[in-house]
C-alpha positions as a Python dict, from the first residue, in 0.01 Angstrom:
ca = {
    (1, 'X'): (0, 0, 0),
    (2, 'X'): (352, 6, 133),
    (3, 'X'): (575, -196, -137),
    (4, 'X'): (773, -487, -1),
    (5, 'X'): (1028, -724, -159),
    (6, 'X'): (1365, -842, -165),
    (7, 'X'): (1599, -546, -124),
    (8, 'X'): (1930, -766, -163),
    (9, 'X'): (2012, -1138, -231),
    (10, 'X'): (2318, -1344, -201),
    (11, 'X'): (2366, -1727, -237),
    (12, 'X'): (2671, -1917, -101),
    (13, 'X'): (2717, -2286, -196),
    (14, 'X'): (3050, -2411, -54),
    (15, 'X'): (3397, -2422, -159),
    (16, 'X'): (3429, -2752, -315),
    (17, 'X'): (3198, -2955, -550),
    (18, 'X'): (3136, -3278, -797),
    (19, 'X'): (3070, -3388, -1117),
    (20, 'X'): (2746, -3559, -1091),
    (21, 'X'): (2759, -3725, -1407),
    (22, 'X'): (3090, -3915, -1257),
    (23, 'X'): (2940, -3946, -945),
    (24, 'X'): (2636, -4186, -1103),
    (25, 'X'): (2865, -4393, -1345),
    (26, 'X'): (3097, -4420, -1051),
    (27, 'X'): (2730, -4595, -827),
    (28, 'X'): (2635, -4747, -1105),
    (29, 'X'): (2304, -4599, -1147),
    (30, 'X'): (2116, -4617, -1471),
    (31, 'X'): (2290, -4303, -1721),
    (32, 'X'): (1971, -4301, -1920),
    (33, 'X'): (1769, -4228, -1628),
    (34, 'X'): (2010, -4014, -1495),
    (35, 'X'): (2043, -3805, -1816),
    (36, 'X'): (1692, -3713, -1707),
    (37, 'X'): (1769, -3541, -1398),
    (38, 'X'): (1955, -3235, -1590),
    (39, 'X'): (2212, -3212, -1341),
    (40, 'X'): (2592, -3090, -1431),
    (41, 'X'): (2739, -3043, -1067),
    (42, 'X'): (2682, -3049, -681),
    (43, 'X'): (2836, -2856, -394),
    (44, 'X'): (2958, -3059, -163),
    (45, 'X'): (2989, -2952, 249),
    (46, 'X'): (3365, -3021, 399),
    (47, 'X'): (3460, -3154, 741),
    (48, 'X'): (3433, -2773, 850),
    (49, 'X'): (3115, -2643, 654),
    (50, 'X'): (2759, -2698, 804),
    (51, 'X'): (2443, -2480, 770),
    (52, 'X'): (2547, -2226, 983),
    (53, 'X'): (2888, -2149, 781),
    (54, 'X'): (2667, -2207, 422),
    (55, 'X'): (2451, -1913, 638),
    (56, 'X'): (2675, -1652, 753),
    (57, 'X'): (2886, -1694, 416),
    (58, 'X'): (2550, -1578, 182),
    (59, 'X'): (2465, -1328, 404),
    (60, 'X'): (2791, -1103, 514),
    (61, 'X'): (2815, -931, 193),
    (62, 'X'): (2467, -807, 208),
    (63, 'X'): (2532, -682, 608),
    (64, 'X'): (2862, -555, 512),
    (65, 'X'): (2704, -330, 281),
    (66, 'X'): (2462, -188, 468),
    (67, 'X'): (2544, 125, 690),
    (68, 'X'): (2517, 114, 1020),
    (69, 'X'): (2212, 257, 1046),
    (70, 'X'): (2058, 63, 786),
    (71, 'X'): (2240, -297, 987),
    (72, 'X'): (2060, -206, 1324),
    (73, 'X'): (1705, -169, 1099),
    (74, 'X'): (1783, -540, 1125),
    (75, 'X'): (1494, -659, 1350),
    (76, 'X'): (1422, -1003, 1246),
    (77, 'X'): (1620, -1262, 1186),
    (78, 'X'): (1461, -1603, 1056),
    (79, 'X'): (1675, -1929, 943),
    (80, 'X'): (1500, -2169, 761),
    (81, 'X'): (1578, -2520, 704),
    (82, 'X'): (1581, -2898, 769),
    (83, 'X'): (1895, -2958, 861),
    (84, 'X'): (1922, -2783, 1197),
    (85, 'X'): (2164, -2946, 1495),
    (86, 'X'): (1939, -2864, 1749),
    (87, 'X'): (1604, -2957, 1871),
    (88, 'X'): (1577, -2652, 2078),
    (89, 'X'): (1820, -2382, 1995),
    (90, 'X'): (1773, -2188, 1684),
    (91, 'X'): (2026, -2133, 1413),
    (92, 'X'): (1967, -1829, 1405),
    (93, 'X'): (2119, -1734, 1676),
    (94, 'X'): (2462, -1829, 1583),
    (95, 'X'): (2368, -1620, 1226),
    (96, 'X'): (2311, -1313, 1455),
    (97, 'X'): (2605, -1334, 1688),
    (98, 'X'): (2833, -1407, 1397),
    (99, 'X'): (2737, -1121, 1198),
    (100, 'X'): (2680, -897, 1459),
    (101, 'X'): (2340, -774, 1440),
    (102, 'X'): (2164, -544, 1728),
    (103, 'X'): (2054, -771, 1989),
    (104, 'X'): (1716, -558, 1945),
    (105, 'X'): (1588, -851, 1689),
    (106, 'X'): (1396, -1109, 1685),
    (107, 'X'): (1548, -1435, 1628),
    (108, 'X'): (1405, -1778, 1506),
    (109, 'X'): (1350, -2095, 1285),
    (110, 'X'): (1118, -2206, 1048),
    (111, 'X'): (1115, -2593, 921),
    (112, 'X'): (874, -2721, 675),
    (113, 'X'): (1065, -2974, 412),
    (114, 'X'): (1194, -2753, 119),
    (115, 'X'): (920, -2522, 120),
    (116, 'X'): (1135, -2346, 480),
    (117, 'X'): (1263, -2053, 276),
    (118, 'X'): (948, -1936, 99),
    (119, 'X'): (764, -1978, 452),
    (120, 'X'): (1025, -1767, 586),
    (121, 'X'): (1018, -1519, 297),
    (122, 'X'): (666, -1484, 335),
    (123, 'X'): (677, -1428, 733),
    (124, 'X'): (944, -1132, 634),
    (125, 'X'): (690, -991, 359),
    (126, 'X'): (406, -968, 623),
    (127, 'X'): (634, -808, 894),
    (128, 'X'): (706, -564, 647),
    (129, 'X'): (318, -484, 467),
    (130, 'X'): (247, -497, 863),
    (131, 'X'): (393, -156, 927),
    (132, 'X'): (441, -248, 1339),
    (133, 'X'): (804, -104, 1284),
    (134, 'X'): (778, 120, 960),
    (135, 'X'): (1164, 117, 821),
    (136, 'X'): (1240, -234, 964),
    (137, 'X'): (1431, -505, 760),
    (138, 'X'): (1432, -883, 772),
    (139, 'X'): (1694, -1126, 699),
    (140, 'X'): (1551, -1435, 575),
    (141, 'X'): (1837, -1707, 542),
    (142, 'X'): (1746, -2059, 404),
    (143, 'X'): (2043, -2294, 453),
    (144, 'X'): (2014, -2697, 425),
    (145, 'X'): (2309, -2986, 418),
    (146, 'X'): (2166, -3276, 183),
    (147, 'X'): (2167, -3621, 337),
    (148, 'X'): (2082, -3896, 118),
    (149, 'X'): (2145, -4241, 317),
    (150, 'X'): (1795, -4443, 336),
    (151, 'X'): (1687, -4522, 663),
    (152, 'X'): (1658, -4907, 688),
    (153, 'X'): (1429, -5160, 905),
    (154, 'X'): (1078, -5112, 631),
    (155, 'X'): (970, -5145, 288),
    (156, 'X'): (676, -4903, 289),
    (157, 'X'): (953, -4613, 179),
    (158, 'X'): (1115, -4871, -96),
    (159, 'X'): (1167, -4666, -397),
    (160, 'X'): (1497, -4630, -558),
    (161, 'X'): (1610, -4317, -366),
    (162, 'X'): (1970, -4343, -535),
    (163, 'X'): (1959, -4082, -779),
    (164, 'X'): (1887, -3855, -463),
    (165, 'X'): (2250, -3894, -400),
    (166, 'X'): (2382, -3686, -768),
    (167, 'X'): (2121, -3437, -684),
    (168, 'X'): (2126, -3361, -295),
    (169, 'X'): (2317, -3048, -271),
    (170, 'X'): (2465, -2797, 46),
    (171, 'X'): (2444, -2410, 26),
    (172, 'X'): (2264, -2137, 140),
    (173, 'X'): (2042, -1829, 21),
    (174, 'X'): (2043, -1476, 218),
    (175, 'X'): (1770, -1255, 170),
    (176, 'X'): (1736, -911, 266),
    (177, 'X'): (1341, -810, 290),
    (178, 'X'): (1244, -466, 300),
    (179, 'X'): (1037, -188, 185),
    (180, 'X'): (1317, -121, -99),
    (181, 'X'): (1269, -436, -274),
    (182, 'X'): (1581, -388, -524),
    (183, 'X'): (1588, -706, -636),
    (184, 'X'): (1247, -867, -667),
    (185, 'X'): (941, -662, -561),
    (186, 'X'): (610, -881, -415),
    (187, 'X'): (302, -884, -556),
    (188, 'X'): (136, -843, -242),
    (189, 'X'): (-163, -1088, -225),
    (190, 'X'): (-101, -1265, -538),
    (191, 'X'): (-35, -1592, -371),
    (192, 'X'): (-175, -1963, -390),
    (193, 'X'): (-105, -2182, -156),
    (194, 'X'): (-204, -2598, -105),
    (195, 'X'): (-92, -2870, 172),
    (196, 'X'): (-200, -3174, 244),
    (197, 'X'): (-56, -3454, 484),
    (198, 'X'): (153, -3734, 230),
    (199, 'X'): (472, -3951, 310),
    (200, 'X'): (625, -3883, 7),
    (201, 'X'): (968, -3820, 207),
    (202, 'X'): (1057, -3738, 547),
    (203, 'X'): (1368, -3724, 829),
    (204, 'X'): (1293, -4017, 1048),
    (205, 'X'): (1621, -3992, 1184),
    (206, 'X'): (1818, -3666, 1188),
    (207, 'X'): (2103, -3780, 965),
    (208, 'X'): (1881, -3986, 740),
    (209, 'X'): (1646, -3918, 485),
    (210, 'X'): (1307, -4165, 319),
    (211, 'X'): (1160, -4085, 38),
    (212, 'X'): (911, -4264, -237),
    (213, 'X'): (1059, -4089, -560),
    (214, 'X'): (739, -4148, -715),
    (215, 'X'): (482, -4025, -465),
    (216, 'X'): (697, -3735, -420),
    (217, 'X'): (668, -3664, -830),
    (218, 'X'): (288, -3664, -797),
    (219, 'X'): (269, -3461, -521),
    (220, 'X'): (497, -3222, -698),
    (221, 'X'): (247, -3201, -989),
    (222, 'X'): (-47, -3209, -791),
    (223, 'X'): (86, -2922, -565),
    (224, 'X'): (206, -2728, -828),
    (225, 'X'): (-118, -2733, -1029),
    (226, 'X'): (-376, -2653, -731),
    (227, 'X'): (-150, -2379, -570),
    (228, 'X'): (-147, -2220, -938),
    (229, 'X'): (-514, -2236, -928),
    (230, 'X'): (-563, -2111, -601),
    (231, 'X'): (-347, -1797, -707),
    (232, 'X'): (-547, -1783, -1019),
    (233, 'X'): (-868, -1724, -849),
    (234, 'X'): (-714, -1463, -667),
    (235, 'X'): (-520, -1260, -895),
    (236, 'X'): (-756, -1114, -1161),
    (237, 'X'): (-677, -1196, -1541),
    (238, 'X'): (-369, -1474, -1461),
    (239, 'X'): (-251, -1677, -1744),
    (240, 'X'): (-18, -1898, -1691),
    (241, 'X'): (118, -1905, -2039),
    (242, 'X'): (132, -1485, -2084),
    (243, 'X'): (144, -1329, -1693),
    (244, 'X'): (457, -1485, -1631),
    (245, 'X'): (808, -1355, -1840),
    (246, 'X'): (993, -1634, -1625),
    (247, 'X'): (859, -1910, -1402),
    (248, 'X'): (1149, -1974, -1111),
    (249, 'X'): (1037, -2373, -984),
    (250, 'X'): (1157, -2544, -668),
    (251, 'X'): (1413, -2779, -819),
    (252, 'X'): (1513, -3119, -672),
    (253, 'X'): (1660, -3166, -1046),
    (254, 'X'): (1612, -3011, -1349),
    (255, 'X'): (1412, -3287, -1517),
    (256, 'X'): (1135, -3294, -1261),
    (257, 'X'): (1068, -2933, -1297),
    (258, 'X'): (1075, -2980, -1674),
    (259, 'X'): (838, -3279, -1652),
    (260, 'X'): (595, -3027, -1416),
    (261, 'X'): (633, -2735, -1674),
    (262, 'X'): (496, -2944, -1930),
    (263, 'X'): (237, -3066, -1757),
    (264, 'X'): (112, -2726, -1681),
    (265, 'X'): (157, -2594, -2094),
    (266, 'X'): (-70, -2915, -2157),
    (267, 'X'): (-325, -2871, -1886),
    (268, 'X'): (-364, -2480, -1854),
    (269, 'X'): (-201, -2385, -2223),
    (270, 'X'): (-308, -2661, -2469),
    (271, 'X'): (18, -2603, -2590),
    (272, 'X'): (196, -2855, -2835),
    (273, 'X'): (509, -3065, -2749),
    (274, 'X'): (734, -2801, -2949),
    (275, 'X'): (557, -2490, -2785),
    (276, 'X'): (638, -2644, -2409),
    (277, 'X'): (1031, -2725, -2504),
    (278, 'X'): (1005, -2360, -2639),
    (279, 'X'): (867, -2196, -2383),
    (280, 'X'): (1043, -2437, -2134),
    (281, 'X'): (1405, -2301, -2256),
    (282, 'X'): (1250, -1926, -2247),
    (283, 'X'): (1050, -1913, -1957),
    (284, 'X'): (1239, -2189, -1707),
    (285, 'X'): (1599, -2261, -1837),
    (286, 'X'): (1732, -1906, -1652),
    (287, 'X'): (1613, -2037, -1321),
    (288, 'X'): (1803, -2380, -1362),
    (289, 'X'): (2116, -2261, -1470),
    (290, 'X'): (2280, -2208, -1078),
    (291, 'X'): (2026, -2516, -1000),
    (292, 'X'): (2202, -2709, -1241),
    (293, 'X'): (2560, -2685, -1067),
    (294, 'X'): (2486, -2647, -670),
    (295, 'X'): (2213, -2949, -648),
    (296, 'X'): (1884, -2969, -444),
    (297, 'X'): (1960, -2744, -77),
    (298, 'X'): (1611, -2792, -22),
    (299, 'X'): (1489, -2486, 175),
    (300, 'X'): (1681, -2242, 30),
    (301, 'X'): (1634, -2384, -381),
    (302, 'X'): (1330, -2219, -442),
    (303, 'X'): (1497, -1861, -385),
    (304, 'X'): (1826, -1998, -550),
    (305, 'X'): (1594, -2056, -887),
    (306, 'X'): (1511, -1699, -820),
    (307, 'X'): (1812, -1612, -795),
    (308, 'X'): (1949, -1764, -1094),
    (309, 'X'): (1636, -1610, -1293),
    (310, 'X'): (1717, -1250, -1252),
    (311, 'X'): (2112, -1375, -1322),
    (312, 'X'): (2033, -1546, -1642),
    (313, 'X'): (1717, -1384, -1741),
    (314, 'X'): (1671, -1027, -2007),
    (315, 'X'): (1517, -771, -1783),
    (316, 'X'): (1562, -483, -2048),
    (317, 'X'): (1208, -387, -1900),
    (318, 'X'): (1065, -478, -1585),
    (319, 'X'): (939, -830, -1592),
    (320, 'X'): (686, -1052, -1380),
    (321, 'X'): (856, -1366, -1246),
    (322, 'X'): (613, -1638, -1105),
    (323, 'X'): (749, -1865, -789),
    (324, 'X'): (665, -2216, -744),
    (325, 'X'): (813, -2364, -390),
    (326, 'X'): (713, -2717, -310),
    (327, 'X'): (795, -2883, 36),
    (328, 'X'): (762, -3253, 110),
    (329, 'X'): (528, -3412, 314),
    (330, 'X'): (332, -3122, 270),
    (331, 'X'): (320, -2727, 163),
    (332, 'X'): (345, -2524, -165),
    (333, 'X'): (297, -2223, -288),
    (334, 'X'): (287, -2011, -575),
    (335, 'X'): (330, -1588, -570),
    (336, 'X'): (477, -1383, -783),
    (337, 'X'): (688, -1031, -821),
    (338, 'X'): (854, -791, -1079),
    (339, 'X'): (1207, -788, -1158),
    (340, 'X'): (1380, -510, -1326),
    (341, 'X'): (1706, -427, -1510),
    (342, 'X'): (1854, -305, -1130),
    (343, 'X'): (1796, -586, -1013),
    (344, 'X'): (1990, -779, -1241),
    (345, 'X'): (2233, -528, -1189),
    (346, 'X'): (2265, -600, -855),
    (347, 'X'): (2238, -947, -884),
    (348, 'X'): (2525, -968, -1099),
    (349, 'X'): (2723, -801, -878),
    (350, 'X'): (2678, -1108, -661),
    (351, 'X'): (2871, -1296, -891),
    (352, 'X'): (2780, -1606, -841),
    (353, 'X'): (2838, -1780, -1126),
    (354, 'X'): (3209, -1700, -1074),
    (355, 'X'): (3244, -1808, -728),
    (356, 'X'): (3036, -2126, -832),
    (357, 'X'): (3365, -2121, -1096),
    (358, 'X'): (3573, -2137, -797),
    (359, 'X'): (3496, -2418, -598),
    (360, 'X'): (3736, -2732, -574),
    (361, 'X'): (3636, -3049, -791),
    (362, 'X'): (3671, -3313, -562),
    (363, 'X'): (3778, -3677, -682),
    (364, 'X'): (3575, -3944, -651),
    (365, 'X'): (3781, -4125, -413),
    (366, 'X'): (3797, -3785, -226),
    (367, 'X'): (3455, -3749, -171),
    (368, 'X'): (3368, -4123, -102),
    (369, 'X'): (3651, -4066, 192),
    (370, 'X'): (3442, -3761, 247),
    (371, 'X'): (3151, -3926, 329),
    (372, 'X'): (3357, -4153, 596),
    (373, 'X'): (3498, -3849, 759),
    (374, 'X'): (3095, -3688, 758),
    (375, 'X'): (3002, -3967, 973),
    (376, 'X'): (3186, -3799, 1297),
    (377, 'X'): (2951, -3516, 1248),
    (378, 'X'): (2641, -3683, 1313),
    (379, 'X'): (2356, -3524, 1496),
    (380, 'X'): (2388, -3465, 1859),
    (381, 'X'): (2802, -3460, 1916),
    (382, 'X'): (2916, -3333, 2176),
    (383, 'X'): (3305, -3252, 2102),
    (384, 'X'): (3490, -3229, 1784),
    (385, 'X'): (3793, -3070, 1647),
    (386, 'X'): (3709, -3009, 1243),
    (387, 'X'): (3986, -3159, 994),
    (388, 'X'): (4084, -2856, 823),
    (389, 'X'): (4339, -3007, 677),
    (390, 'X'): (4110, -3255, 420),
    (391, 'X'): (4157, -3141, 92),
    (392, 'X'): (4408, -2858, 202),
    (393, 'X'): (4308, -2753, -213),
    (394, 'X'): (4016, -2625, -133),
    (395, 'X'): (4096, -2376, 83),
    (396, 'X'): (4261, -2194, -165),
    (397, 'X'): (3956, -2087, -307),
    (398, 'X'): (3871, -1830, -105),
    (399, 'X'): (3919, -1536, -185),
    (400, 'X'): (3731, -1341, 63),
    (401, 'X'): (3688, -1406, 465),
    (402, 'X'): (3440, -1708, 480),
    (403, 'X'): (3313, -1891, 785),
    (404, 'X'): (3432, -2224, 908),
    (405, 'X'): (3368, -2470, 1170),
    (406, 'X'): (3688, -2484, 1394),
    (407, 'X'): (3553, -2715, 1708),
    (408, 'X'): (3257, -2812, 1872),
    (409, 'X'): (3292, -2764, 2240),
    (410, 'X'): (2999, -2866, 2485),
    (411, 'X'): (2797, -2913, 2186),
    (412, 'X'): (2815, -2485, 2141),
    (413, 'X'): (3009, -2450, 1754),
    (414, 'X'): (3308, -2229, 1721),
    (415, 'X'): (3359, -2042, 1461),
    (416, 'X'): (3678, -1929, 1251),
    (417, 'X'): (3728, -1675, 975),
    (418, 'X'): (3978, -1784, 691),
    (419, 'X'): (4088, -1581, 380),
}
């Protein structure tokens, strides 16, 4: 069988972010609740950042180091994501156009709550196993802007969707699928997957966002457990306490996974409370650590757990990684792969953690004014000129050429490079 995978990975989350601790005391939400949500940091989209920009910025490096031939191998392009400006047009096609891909490609979008980028992902591993175009490569880019506002008018969605706000993040993952798979190679066929219909949260509005926080827990859990178990039956032998080096978990915050992981050591594992905080800092702390500082980007935090795995993971040997990706309302899935000590290697050369190091702290009162400013990006305009001089500061961080928004014309975006 042909092998298939993830032949290069980048993730992009913005130049400027907050303290989420500072951001709760500052709403007055409860800071023994919040302590729960094992967040540190958020990135935070500027006046001139939206998903296309979070997009193109993850995934240039990995074009740019492709030759030429390799670049026009290029035959599918797929965003994924749930915050899309378009009902018609795909993102993708700005993605394409901006990095200049051969117009021999095809070029779509995939939406499906969080679980986008792992639909996507698994679209690209099919193309490939498919063999229709042997040699051909597949850029998979999962890019979402958190939005956090409750819609109004109904008390059915009631629950205290607050602490969304510290852990809704902005950024983007870029992966490049192939028969090289560099970075994470696919068990191909080792997957479980389980959806049902549930309102746990939803987009009623495009610039608004429901949610029951507790529904959405159980549906986690439930999900979680009965995709495992699908993929169990399937894959001969599966334990979920010894197959798996490192588990990399959909994370809408840190504590949710945690309360999921432990849930699964109980059920599957019999384990004791100080086996699951052991295993939980061995097997799931890797794939939390980027988590921890860029927030929930929905679509695209499944492969940013990855991501952060094969980062913060030891990979002396080649080791199996399991993937949980959840999606509201709703889809999930878990598959698995083998990572290696390239691949961190290559991964590392990313270096993401440092550009994470990079990005502008905003104030408080600077992002609150932020959040005014955001409002005059709303769904559906139709002309704009892009502040780009808010928080002149952050600019400075860049350090390479990165996308921006410079002006919305017609409703088609323009695009600048700065740096």
């Amino acid at each position: 069988m042909t092998t298939v995978g993830i032949e290069a990975m980048n993730v992009f989350a913005g130049t400027a972010c907050i303290d989420v601790t500072r951001l709760a005391a500052h709403r007055g939400l409860d800071m023994s609740r919040f302590e729960n949500l094992l967040m540190k940091e958020k990135s935070v989209a500027l006046p001139y950042e939206d998903p296309i920009t979070f997009a193109v910025n993850a995934a240039k490096p990995i074009v740019d180091a492709l030759s030429p031939e390799e670049k026009d191998r290029i035959e599918l392009v797929i965003t994924c994501t749930e915050s899309a400006f378009d009902f018609g047009k795909s993102m993708s096609t700005y993605c394409h156009d901006l990095l200049g891909l051969n117009r021999n490609c095809r070029l779509f979008e995939v939406k499906n709550a969080c679980y986008s980028g792992v639909a996507g992902l698994q679209m690209a591993i099919n193309f490939v196993l498919s063999q229709t175009s042997p040699g051909g490569k597949a850029l998979v880019i999962a890019t979402d802007v958190s939005r956090f506002m409750v819609e109004e008018g109904g008390d059915a969605l009631s629950a205290d969707w607050s602490f969304a706000e510290p852990s809704g993040g902005s950024g983007a993952v870029a992966m490049l699928v192939s028969d090289r798979p560099h970075i994470f190679q696919i068990d191909a066929g080792a997957n479980g997957y389980y959806g049902y219909e549930v309102m746990d949260t939803c987009r009623p509005s495009p610039d608004t966002d429901a949610g029951d926080t507790d529904l959405s827990l159980l549906s986690y859990l439930n999900c979680y457990e009965n995709a495992y178990l699908e993929y169990q039956k399937r894959v001969m032998g599966a334990d979920f306490a010894r197959t798996f080096a490192y588990i990399a978990y959909h994370t809408p915050f840190g504590g949710m996974v945690k309360g999921a992981h432990r849930n699964m050591m109980r059920k599957l594992a019999k384990a004791t409370p100080d086996d699951i905080e052991d295993d939980f800092r061995k097997r799931v702390m890797p794939g939390l650590v980027h988590c921890q500082r860029v927030g929930n980007i929905m679509g695209a935090t499944a492969a940013l757990s990855l991501a952060s795995t094969i980062d913060n993971g030891r990979f002396d040997t080649p080791q199996r990684i399991g993937v949980f990706s959840y999606g509201s309302g709703c889809c999930s899935e878990f598959f698995s792969g083998v990572a290696s000590l390239e691949s961190q290697e290559r991964m590392r050369a990313m270096r993401i953690g440092e550009r994470l190091d990079r990005r502008f702290m905003l104030s408080l009162s600077q992002y609150d004014e932020l959040l005014e400013r955001s409002r005059k990006l709303k769904f559906g305009i139709r002309n704009l000129v892009t502040d780009a001089d808010f928080v002149p500061e952050a600019r400075t961080t860049l350090s390479a050429p990165t996308l921006l928004l410079k002006q919305i014309k017609e409703f088609h975006r323009e695009y600048e490079w700065i740096g």
